[in-house]
C-alpha positions in Angstrom: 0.0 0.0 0.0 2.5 2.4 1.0 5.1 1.7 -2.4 1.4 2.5 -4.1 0.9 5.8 -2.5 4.7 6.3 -3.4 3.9 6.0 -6.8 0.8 7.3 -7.2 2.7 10.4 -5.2 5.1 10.5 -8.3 3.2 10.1 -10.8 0.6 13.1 -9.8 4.4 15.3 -9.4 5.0 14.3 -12.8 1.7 15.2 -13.9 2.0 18.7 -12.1 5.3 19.6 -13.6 4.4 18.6 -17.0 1.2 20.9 -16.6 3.9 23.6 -15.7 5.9 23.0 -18.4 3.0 23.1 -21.2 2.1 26.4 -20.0 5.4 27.8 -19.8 5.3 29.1 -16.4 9.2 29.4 -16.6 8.7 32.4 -19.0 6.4 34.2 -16.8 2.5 34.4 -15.9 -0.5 36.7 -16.6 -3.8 36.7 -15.5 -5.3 34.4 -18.2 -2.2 31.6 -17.9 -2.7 31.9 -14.2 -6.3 30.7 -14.5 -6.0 28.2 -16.9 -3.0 26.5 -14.9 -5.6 26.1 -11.9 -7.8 25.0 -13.9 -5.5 22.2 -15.6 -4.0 20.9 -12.2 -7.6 20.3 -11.0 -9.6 20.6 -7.7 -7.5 21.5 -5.0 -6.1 24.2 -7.1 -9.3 25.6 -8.3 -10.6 26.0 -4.7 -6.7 27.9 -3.8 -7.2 30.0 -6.7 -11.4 31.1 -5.5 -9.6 32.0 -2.1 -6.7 34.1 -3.9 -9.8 35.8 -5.8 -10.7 37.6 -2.8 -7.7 38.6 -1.3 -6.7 42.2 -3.1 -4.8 43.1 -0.5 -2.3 40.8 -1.5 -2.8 40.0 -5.1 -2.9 42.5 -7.9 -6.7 43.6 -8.7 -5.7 42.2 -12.5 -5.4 38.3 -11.0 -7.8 38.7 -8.7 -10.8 39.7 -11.7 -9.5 37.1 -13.7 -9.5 34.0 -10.7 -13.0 35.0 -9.8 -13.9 33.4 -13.5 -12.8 30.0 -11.6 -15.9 27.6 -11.0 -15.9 23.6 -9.4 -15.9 21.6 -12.3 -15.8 18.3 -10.7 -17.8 15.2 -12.0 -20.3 14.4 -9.4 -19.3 11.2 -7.5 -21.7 8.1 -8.3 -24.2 6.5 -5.6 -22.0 3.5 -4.7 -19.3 5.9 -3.5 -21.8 8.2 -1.7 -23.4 4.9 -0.2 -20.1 3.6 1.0 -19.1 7.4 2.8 -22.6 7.1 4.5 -22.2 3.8 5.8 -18.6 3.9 6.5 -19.8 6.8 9.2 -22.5 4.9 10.2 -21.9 1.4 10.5 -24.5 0.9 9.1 -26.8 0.6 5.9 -27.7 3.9 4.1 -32.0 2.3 4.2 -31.7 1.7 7.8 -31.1 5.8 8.6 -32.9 7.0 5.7 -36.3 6.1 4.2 -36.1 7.5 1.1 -32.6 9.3 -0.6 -32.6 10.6 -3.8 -29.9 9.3 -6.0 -29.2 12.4 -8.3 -27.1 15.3 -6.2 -28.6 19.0 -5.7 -25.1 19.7 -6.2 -21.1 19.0 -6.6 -18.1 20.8 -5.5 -14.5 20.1 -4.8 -15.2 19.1 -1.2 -18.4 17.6 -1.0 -21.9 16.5 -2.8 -25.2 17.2 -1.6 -28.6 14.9 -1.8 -31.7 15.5 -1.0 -33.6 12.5 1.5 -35.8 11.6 4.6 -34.6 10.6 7.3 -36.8 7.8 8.6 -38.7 10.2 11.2 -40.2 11.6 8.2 -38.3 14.9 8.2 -37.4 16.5 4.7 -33.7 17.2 5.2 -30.2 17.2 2.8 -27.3 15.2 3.0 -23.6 16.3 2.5 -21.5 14.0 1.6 -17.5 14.4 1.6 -15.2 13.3 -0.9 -13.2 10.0 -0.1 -10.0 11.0 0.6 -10.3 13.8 -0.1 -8.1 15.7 2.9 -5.2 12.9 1.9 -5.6 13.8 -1.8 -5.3 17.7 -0.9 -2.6 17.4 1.6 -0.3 15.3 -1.0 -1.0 17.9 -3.9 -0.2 21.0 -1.3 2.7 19.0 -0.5 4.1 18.1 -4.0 3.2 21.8 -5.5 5.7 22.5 -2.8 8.3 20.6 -4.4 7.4 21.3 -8.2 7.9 25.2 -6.8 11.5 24.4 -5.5 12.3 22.2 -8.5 11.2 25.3 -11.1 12.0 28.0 -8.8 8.8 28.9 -9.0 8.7 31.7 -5.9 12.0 33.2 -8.2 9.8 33.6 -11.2 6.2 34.5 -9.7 7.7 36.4 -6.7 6.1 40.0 -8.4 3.2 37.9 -8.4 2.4 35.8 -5.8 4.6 33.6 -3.0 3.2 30.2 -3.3 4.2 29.5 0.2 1.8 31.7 2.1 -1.1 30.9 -0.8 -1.0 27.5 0.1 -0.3 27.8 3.9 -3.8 29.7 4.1 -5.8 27.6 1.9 -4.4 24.5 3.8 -5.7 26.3 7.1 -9.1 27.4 5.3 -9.6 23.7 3.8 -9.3 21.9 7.0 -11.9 23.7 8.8 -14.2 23.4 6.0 -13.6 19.5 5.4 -14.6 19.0 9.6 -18.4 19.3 8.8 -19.1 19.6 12.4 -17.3 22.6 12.5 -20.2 24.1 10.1 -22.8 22.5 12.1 -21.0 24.7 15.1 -21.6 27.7 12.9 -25.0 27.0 11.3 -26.2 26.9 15.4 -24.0 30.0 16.1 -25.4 31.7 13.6 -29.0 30.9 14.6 -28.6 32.1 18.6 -27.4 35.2 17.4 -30.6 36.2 15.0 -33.0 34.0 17.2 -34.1 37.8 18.1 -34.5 39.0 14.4 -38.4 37.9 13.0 -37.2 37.7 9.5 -34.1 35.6 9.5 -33.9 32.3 10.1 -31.5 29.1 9.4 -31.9 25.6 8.4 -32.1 23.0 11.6 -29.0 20.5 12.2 -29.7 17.4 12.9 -26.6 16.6 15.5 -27.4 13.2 15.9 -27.0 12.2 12.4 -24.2 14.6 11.4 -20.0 13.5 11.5 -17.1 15.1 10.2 -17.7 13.9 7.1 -21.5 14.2 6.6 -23.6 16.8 7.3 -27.2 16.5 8.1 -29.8 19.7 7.8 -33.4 20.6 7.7 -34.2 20.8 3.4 -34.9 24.2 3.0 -37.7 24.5 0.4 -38.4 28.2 -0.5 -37.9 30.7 -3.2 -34.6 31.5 -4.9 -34.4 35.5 -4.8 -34.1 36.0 -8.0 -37.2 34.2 -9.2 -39.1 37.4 -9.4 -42.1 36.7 -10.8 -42.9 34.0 -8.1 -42.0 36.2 -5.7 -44.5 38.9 -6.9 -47.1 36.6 -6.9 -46.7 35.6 -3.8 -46.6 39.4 -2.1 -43.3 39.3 -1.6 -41.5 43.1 -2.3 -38.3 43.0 -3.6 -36.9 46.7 -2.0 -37.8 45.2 1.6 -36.1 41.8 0.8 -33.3 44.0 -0.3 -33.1 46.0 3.0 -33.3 43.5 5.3 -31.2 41.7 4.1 -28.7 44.2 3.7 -29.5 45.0 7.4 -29.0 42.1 8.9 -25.5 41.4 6.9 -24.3 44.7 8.5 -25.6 43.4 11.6 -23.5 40.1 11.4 -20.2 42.5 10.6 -20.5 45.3 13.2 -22.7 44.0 16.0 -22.0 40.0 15.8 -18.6 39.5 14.4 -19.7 36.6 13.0 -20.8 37.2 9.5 -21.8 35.0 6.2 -18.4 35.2 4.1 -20.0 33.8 1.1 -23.9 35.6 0.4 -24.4 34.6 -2.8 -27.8 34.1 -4.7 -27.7 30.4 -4.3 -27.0 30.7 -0.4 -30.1 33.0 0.5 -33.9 31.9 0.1 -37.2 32.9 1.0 -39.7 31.3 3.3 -42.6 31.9 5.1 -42.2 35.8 4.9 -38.4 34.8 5.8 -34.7 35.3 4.5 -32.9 31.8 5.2 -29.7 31.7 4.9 -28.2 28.4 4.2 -24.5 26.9 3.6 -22.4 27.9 6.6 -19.2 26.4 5.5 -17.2 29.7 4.8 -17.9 32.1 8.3 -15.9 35.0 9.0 -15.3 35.5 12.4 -13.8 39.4 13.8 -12.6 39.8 17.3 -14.1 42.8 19.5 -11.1 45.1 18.6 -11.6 44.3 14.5 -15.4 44.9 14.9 -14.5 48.7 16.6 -12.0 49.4 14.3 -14.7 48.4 11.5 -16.8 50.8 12.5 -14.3 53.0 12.8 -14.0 52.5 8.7 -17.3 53.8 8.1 -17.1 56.5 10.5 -14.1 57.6 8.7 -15.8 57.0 5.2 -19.0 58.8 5.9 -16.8 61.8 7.4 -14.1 61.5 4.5 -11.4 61.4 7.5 -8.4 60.4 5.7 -6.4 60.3 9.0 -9.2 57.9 10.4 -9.3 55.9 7.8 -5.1 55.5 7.7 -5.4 54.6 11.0 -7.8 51.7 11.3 -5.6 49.9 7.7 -2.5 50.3 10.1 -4.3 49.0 12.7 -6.0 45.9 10.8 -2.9 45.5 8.1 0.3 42.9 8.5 3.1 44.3 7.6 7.0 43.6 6.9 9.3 46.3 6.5 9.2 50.3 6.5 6.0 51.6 5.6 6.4 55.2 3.6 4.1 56.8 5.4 3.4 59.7 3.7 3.4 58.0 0.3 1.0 55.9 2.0 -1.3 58.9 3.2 -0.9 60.6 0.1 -2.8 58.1 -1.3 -5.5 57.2 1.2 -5.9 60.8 0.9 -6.3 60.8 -2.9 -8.7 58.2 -2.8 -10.7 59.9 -0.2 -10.7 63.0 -2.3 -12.5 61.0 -5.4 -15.1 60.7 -3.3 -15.6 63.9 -0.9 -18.7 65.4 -3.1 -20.5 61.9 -3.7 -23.6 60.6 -2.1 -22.9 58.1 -0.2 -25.8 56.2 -2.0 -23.6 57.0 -5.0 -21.0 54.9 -4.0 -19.9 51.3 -5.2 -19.0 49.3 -2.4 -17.0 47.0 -4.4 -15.0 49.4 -6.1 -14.4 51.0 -2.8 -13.0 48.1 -1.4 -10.9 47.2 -4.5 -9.2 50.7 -4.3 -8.5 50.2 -0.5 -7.4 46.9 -1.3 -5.2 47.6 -4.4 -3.4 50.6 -2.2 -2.8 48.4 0.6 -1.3 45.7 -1.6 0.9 48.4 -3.0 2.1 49.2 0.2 3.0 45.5 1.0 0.0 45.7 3.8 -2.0 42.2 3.6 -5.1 42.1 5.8 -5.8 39.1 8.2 -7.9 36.1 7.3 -11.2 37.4 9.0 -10.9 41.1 6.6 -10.1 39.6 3.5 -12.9 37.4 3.8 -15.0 40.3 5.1 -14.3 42.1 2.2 -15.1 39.5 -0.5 -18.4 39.0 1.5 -19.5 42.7 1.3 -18.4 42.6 -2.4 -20.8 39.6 -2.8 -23.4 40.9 -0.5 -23.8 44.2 -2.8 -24.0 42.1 -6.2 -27.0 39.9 -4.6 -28.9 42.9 -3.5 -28.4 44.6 -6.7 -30.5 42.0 -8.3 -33.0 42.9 -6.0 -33.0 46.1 -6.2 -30.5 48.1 -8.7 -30.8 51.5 -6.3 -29.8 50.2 -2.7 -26.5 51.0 -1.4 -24.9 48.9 1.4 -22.8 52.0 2.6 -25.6 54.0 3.6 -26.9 51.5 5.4 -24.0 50.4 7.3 -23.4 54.0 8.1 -27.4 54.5 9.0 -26.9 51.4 11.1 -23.7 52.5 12.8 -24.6 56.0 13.7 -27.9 54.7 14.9 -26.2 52.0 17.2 -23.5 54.8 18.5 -27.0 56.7 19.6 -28.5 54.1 21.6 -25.6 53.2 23.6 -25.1 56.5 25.0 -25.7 56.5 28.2 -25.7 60.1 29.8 -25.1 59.4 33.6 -22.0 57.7 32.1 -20.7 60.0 29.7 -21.3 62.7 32.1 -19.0 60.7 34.7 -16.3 60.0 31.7 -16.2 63.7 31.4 -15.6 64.5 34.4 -12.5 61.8 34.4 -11.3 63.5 31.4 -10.8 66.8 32.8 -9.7 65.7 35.7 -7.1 63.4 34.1 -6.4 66.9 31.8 -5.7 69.4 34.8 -3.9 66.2 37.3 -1.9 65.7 33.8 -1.9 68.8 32.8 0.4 69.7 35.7 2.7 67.4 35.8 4.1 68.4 32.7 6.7 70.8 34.2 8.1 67.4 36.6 8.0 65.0 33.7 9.8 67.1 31.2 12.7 67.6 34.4 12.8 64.3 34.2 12.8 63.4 30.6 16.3 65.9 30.8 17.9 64.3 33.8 16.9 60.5 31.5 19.2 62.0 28.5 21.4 63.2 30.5 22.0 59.9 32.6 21.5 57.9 28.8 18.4 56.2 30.1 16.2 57.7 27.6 15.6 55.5 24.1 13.9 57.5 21.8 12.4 56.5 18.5 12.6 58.8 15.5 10.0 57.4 12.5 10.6 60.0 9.4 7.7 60.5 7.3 8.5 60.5 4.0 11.8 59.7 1.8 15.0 57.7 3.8 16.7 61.2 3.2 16.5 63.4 6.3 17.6 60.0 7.9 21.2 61.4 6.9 20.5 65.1 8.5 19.3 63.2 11.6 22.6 61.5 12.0 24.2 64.1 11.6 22.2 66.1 14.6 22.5 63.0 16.9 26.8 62.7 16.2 26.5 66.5 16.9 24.5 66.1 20.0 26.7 63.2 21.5 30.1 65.4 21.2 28.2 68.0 22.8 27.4 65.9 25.6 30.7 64.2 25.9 32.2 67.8 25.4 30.3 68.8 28.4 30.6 65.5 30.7 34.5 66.2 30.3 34.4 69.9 31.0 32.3 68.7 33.9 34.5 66.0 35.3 38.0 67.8 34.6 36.6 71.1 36.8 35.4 68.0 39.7 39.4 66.9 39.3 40.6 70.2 39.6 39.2 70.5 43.7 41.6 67.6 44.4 44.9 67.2 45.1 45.3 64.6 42.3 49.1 64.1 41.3 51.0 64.0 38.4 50.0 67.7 37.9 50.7 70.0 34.6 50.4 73.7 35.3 49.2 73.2 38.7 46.5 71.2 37.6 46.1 67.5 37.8 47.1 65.9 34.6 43.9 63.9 34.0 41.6 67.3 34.5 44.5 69.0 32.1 43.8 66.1 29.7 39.7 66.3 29.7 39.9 70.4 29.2 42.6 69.6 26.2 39.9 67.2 24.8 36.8 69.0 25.7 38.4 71.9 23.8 39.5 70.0 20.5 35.6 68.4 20.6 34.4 71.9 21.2 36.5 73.2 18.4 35.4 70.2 15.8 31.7 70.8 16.6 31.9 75.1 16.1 33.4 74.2 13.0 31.1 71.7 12.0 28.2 74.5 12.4 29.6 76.8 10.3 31.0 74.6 7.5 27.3 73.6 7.4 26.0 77.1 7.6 28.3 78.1 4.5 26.8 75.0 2.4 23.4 76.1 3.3 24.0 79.7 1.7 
C-alpha cells in the first residue's frame, strides 16, 4: 500500500510539472495563464485560486478579476461511492437511517456532494457528503506543489506575483476547517442564537445526531430563490424590503455580531414563510471585539471623508513587513478619499471602494488578516446579490445609517457625564505634571536612560541630517561630561600635575576643547553649504 501511495505520489508530481511545463510558467504568468494552470492541475487548485480571488490586498486587482472566472468543475461522485461514505460513518446501511434518498445530487463541489432525502422520522432534510479522501488527496497535492515550486523556482519567477508559500499555507488552514463538517454544524447553530431575536431571518435546523465530520445532516430548505421574481410577486413578496433586510442584517452580522456569512451569494439566500434563510455555513468569518471597533471605525471615517481615520484603522488591521512610507502611504489614502468627498454616499460602489483600498494596501505590502479579507469579499458579494434585487440600494448607507444609529442608543448620559468629568480631571492632574516630567525626561538623556524613536515621514533622506544632529548632540554631551568632570578633578589634590592642575583634568579640558572646536566648525562649514 505504502510503495502505491509512493507512486501514485510520483506520478501526480510528474503530472503537475508537466502541466507547468505546457504552459510555460518558466517564461512568466498573466492573469489568463494563471487561470488556466488552476484549472489544468484540477480541484484542489481551483478552490486555492477562489480563495486568492478575494484577497486584493495581497494580489494585484488584474489576478484577482480574472480567478473570480474559476468555478468547481468536478464530476459528481456516483451513488455507490456516496453509499459507502454514508455507511462507512454509520456502520450501518444507508436504508436503515434514511427512508427514502434521492440518488441524483442537488449539487457537486471540490469538497463535497449534496442529496436531497428523509430521514426515517419523516423529516425533509439534505445530505452532505465528503469526498473520499479527499483531505489525503489535498494534503499530497499541497505537498508536492511545494516541491514542483522548489524544483522550477517557482517563488523566483512569480515572486512579483504571488509567494506560493503563504497561498497555500492559508488555503491549507481554510480547507481543513471546512472538510470537519461539524465545524459548520458549530456555525449553522451559532449563527441561529445570534438572530434568534431577528423575526425575519432564520437558518436551516442541524440534525446533531446524524451529522459526522464527514456528513452533514440539515433541515431541506424549500423556498424561493431571490431571483425568481415573478414567483416572488405573486406571492406578495416586495423585492426593495427583501433588499433592505437583508442588507440590514449582513451589517448586523459584521458590526454587532462578528460573526458574519463570508459567502452571500444568490444560491446561499432563500425565501420562506415571509423569511430570509440563509443556508451553507461552510465559509464564516469570524472578527474579534477590537476588529469589529475598528470596522466601524471605517465607516465613521468614510462617511466623514477622514483620511487620517481611515489610515489609522488599515495600520491598525494590516500585517506588515518592513518600512511603511508613510506619507506616500497617506498621500494616497488621501487621494482616494478626495475622489469621493462630493458623492452621495448612495452613489458609491462598495465593491469598487474596497478594491481601491485593497489595491493601495497591496501596493504598500499591507495584507489584511484572514477574517478582513474574507470580510471584504463578502461585502463585495453581499452588494451584487442585492443589486439584483434592487438596482438602487446601497450597502454603505446603510451600514453607516446602522452605525450611527447603534452609536445613539448606547449612550448613556449618567456615564458620559461621569467619563467627562474623568477627562478633565485626568487633563488638569496631567496637565500639571508636565513641568516634573519634562525635568525628568532631561535628567533621563542626560543619565543615557532615555531610548527615543525617530520614524521620518516621508523619503530615507533626512535620515542622513538626523545622523548628523545625533553625532553633533553626542560630542556636545561628551564635550560637556569632560568639562564637567576635569573642573570636579581640579578641587583635588590629584598628582601627576601640569600647570598646577592634575594631569587627567589638564587632559579632559585639552579634549573637551579639541571636541568643542570640531563641533563650532562643523556648524559653520554647514551654515556656508546652506548659503
Amino acid at each position: 500500500m505504502k510503495n502505491n501511495e509512493i507512486l501514485s505520489s510520483k506520478r501526480r508530481l510528474a503530472q503537475i510539472l508537466g502541466i507547468l511545463k505546457k504552459h510555460e510558467i518558466t517564461k512568466g504568468v498573466d492573469p489568463v495563464k494563471f487561470r488556466m494552470i488552476l484549472e489544468d492541475l484540477g480541484p484542489t487548485f481551483v478552490k486555492i485560486g477562489q480563495i486568492m480571488s478575494s484577497r486584493q490586498d495581497m494580489f494585484s486587482e488584474r489576478y484577482c478579476t480574472e480567478l473570480v472566472k474559476l468555478r468547481d468543475n468536478v464530476l459528481p461522485m456516483s451513488i455507490e461511492t456516496i453509499r459507502s461514505v454514508i455507511e462507512e460513518e454509520y456502520g450501518t446501511a444507508l436504508e436503515d437511517i434514511f427512508s427514502q434518498f434521492d440518488e441524483i445530487p442537488l449539487g457537486s463541489a471540490s469538497i463535497a456532494q449534496v442529496h436531497r432525502a428523509t430521514l426515517k422520522n419523516g423529516k425533509d432534510i439534505v445530505v452532505k457528503v465528503q469526498r473520499p479522501n479527499i483531505y489525503m488527496t489535498m494534503e499530497r497535492d499541497i505537498s508536492l506543489v511545494r516541491r514542483a515550486s522548489k524544483i522550477l523556482h517557482l517563488n523566483e519567477i512569480l515572486g512579483s506575483v504571488v509567494d506560493i508559500n503563504i497561498v497555500l499555507d492559508e488555503f491549507w488552514h481554510t480547507a481543513k476547517e471546512e472538510m470537519d463538517f461539524l465545524n459548520e454544524a458549530k456555525f449553522a447553530n451559532k449563527f441561529t442564537q445570534l438572530n434568534k431575536d431577528i423575526q425575519y431571518i432564520d437558518a436551516p435546523k442541524i440534525e446533531l445526531e446524524y451529522s459526522t465530520s464527514r456528513v452533514l445532516v440539515m433541515e431541506y430548505v424549500d423556498g424561493y430563490e431571490i431571483d425568481e421574481f415573478d414567483v416572488l410577486e405573486e406571492e406578495g413578496y416586495d423585492r426593495k424590503e427583501i433588499a433592505v433586510k437583508l442588507a440590514e442584517n449582513y451589517i448586523k452580522q459584521i458590526v454587532d455580531d462578528g460573526f458574519f456569512h463570508a459567502d452571500p451569494h444568490l444560491g446561499n439566500i432563500r425565501i420562506r414563510d415571509g423569511k430570509i434563510v440563509w443556508i451553507d455555513f461552510g465559509m464564516m468569518g469570524i472578527l474579534s471585539k477590537q476588529d469589529k471597533y475598528l470596522m466601524k471605525n471605517a465607516v465613521i471615517a468614510l462617511g466623514n471623508n477622514d483620511v487620517q481615520k481611515l489610515v489609522d484603522v488599515i495600520l491598525a488591521l494590516g500585517v506588515h513587513n518592513g518600512r511603511i512610507d508613510y506619507a506616500l502611504f497617506y498621500d494616497d489614502m488621501e487621494n482616494f478619499m478626495r475622489k469621493y468627498l462630493h458623492m452621495e454616499l448612495e452613489d458609491i460602489n462598495l465593491s469598487v471602494v474596497i478594491q481601491e483600498i485593497f489595491s493601495i494596501a497591496h501596493k504598500h505590502s499591507i495584507s489584511m488578516p484572514k477574517g478582513i479579507s474574507m470580510l471584504a469579499r463578502g461585502l463585495v458579494t453581499i452588494e451584487s446579490t442585492m443589486t439584483v434585487l434592487d438596482p438602487k440600494i446601497n450597502i454603505i448607507e446603510i451600514a453607516a445609517n446602522h452605525v450611527a444609529q447603534n452609536m445613539v442608543n448606547k449612550i448613556d448620559l449618567k456615564k458620559e457625564f461621569i467619563n467627562t468629568q474623568k477627562l478633565t480631571h485626568d487633563a488638569v492632574h496631567y496637565g500639571m505634571r508636565i513641568p516634573v516630567q519634562l525635568y525628568d525626561i532631561i535628567q533621563m538623556i542626560m543619565k543615557g536612560r532615555l531610548k527615543v524613536n525617530l520614524d521620518i515621514m516621508g523619503s530615507d533622506v533626512p535620515m542622513t541630517s538626523i545622523n548628523h544632529m545625533v553625532n553633533k548632540l553626542t560630542v556636545g554631551i561628551v564635550s560637556a561630561g569632560l568639562l564637567m568632570a576635569s573642573s570636579l578633578l581640579c578641587t583635588t589634590q590629584m598628582t601627576p600635575k601640569i600647570f598646577g592642575i592634575p594631569a587627567l583634568g589638564f587632559i579632559g579640558y585639552i579634549t573637551a576643547f579639541g571636541l568643542g572646536c570640531w563641533l563650532l566648525y562643523s556648524v559653520l562649514k554647514e551654515h556656508r553649504h546652506r548659503k
